[in-house]
C-alpha positions in Angstrom: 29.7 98.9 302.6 32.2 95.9 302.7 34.2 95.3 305.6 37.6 95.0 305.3 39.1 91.4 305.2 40.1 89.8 308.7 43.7 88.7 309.1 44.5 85.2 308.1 44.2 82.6 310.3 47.6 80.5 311.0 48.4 77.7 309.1 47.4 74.7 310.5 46.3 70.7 308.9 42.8 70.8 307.8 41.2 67.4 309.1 39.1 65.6 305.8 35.6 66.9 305.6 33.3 64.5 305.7 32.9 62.8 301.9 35.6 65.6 301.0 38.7 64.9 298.5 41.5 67.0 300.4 44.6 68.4 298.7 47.5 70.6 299.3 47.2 72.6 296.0 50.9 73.7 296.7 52.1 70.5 295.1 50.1 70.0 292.6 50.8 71.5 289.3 48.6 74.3 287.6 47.1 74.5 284.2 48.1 77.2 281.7 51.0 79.4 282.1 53.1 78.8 285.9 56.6 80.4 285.6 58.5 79.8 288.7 57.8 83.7 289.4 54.2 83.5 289.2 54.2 80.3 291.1 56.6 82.0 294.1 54.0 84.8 294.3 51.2 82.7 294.1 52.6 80.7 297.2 53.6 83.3 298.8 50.6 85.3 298.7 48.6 82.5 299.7 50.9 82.2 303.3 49.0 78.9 303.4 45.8 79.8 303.4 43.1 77.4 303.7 39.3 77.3 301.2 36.8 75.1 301.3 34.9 74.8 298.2 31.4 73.0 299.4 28.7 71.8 296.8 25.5 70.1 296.2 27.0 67.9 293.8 25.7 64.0 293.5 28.7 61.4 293.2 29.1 60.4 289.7 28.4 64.0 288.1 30.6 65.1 285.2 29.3 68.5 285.6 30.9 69.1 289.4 34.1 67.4 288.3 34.8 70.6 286.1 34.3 72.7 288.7 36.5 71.1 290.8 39.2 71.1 288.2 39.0 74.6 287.9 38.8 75.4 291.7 42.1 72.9 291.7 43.8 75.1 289.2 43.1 78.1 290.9 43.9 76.9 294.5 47.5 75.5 292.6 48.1 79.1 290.8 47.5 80.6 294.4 49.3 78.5 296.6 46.6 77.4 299.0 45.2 74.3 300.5 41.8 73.0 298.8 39.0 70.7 300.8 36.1 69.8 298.1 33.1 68.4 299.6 29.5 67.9 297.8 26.3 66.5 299.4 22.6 66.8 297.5 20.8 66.9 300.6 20.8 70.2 301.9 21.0 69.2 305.4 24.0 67.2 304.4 25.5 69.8 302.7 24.9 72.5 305.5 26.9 70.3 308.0 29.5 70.3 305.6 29.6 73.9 305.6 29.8 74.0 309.6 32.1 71.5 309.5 34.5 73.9 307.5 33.7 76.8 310.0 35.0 74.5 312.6 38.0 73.7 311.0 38.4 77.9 311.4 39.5 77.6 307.3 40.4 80.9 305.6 37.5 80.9 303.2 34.4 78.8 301.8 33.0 78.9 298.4 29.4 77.0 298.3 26.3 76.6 295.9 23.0 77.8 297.0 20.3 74.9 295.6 18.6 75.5 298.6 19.2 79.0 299.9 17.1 78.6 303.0 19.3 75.5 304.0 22.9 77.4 304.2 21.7 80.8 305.9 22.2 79.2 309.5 26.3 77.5 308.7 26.7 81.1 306.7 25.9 83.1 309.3 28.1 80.9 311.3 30.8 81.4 309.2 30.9 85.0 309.2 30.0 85.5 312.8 33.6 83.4 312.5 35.4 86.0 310.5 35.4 83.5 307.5 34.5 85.0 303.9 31.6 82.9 301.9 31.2 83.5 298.0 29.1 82.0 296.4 28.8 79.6 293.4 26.7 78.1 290.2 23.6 78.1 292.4 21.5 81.2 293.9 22.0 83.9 292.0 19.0 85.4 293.7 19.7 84.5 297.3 23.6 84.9 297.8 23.3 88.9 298.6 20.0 88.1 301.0 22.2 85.1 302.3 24.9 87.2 303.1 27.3 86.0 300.6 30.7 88.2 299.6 30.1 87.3 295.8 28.6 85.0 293.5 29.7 83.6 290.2 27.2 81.3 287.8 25.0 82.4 285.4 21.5 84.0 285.7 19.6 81.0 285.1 16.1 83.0 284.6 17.6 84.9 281.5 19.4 81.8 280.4 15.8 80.1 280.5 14.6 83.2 278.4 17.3 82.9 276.1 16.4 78.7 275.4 13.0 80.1 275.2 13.5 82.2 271.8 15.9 79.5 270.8 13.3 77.5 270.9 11.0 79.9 268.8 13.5 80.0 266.1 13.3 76.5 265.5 10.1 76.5 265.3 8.9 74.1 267.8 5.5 73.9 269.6 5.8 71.8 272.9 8.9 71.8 274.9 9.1 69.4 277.7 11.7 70.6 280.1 13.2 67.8 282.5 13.9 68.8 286.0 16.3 65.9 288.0 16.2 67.6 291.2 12.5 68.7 293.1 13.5 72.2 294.9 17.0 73.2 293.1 16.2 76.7 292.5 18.7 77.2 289.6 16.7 73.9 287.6 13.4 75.7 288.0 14.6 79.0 287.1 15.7 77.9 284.0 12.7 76.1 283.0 10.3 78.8 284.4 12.3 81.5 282.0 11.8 79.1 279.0 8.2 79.0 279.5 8.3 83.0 279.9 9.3 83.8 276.3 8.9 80.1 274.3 5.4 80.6 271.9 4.5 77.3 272.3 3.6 75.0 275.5 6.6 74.1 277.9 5.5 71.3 280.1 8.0 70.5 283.0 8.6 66.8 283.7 10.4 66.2 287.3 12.9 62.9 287.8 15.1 61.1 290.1 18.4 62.4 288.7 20.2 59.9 290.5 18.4 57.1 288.7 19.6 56.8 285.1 17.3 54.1 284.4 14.6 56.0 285.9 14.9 58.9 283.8 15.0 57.2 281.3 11.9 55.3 281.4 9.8 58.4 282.5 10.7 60.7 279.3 10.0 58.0 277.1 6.9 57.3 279.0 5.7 61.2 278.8 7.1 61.0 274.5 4.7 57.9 273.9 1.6 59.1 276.2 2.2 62.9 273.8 3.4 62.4 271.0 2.7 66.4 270.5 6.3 67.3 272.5 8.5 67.8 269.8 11.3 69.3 271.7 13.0 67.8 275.2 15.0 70.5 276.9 17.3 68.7 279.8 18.6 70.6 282.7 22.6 68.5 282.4 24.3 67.1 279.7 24.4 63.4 281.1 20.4 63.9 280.6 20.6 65.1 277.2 22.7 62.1 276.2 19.3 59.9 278.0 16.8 62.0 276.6 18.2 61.2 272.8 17.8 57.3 273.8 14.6 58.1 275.4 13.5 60.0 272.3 14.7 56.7 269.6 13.2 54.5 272.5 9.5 55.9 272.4 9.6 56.2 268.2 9.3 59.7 268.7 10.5 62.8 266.4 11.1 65.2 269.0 14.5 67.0 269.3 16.7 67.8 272.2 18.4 70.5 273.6 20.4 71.1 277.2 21.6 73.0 279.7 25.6 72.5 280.1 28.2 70.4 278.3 30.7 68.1 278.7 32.9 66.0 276.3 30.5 63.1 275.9 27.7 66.3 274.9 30.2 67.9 272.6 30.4 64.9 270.6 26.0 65.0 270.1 26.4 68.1 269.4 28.6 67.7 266.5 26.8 64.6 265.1 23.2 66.5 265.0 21.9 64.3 267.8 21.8 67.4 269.9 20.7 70.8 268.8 22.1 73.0 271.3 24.0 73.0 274.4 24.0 76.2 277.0 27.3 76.8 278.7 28.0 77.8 281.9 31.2 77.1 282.0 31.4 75.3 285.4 35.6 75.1 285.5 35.5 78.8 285.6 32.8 78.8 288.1 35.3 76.9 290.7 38.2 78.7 289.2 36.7 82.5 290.2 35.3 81.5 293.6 38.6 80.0 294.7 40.6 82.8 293.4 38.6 85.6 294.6 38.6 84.3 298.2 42.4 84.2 297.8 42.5 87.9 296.3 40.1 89.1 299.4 42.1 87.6 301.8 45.5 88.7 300.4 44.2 91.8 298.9 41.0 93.1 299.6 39.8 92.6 296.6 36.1 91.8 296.0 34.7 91.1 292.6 31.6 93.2 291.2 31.9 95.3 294.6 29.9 92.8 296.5 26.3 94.0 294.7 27.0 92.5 291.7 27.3 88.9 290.4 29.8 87.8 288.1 27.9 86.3 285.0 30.4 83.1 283.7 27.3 82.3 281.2 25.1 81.5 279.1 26.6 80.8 275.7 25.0 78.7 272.9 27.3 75.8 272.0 26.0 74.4 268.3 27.0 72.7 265.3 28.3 76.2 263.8 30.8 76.3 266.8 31.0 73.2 268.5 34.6 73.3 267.2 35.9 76.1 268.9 35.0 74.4 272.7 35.6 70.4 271.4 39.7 70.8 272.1 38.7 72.3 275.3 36.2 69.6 276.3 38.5 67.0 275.0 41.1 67.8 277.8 38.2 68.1 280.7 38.1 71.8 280.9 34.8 72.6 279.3 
């Protein structure tokens, strides 16, 4: 049963989460079509709300700076007041979260990595009267967690769907790199390639914050077998290193990834990446920022609170690279 939505808390200033890039989405100007009517409403609806969208995002990562554009675009179309924050270390992250119950905001969107770490500041949040939907991560924990909603991809199936992929290429060893130890969604995906590839999958865990590192330990694992003929990356920034790694270590494997950015689309169009798997992260921040400003204004809750809402996967190749590259090219995809 959900619960109705509590009434708005008044408008106040948000104090800067820690590490957080604040914004009044009010000024800011949205993407797509704003006519001054659907911009009035939008404000207007919002009655300056407040959301705090709260990650596990490393600096540096292309991947989280899609979904904050889409969150930004969202939060402008809507009216309301945005706080981004992202910290890989769960504990990090989970003060973040408390730190936005605190601030008594309207609503927080956050990624479940870790599940186990954001139950306590969750719980917080709703004893509060604060909405939590959830995001990207934890597709199998947000209803357990208590989450309102959830929007990512199921990253089991999307495994299972790399895994045939895989199949029809032909290849016979997959090496699948994991850059963060723990991050549920990375060993979902690699677990579900293993579940329906033929051949071997062998998982190969990195520092993801160490270019140089991750470097040198796939073309350390390519040299030591040269058997792996396929390296399946769990980011596009990896994908792009795994194709060095690969010329690095004289071997003939292939890559393939999980998400895409610009610099990915590009491989993808030259050959020097087979596949990409989109998850389409700006619509990931877009719909979590959105529906906490449709709860709050409306009552609105997406999938009726027992169902996620799936923004992936979709195969990006060579045979439609083309219809995403525009897309990519202006930091949307």
């Amino acid at each position: 049963m959900i619960t109705p939505p509590p009434p708005p808390v008044s408008p106040r200033r948000v104090a800067a989460l820690a590490a957080a890039v604040c914004l009044l989405a009010a000024g800011c100007s949205a993407s797509g079509d704003t006519s001054d009517s659907a911009a009035s409403a939008g404000k207007a609806g919002g009655a300056g709300l407040r959301i705090a969208l709260i990650t596990h995002a490393p600096d540096g990562d292309t991947f989280w700076d899609l979904v904050q554009k889409g969150a930004e675009a969202a939060a402008a179309k809507d009216g309301v007041e945005l706080t981004y924050a992202g910290d890989p270390d769960a504990a990090g992250q989970a003060e973040l979260v408390r730190d936005a119950v605190r601030e008594k905001v309207d609503g927080i969107a956050v990624t479940l990595a870790k599940p186990q770490a954001m139950r306590g500041p969750v719980a917080a949040a709703k004893a509060a009267g604060i909405p939590v939907v959830g995001l990207n991560s934890g597709i199998d924990s947000w209803q357990s967690g208590g989450l309102l909603e959830f929007f990512g991809q199921d990253e089991s199936v999307a495994g299972q769907a790399v895994g045939d992929k895989l199949d029809a290429l032909h290849a016979r060893h997959a090496l699948c790199v994991i850059h963060e130890r723990g991050n549920v969604a990375l060993e979902a995906r690699c677990a579900g390639v293993k579940k329906t590839f033929g051949g071997e999958t062998e998982n190969l865990y990195v520092e993801g914050t160490d270019t140089k590192a991750v470097a040198a330990a796939i073309t350390a694992q390519l040299r030591q077998d040269p058997t792996v003929d396929e390296v399946v990356t769990n980011g596009a920034q990896f994908a792009l290193t795994a194709v060095a790694s690969v010329k690095d270590a004289g071997s003939k494997a292939r890559v393939a990834t999980f998400d895409l950015n610009k610099d990915l689309v590009k491989a993808v169009e030259s050959g020097a990446v087979e596949f990409a798997v989109d998850q389409q992260p700006y619509l990931q921040g877009y719909l979590a920022v959105d529906s906490l400003w449709l709860y709050r204004t409306n009552g609105n809750v997406s999938g009726g609170g027992v169902a996620p809402v799936l923004t992936g996967p979709a195969f990006v190749t060579k045979a439609n690279v083309d219809a995403v590259a525009r897309f990519a090219a202006n930091g949307t995809r």
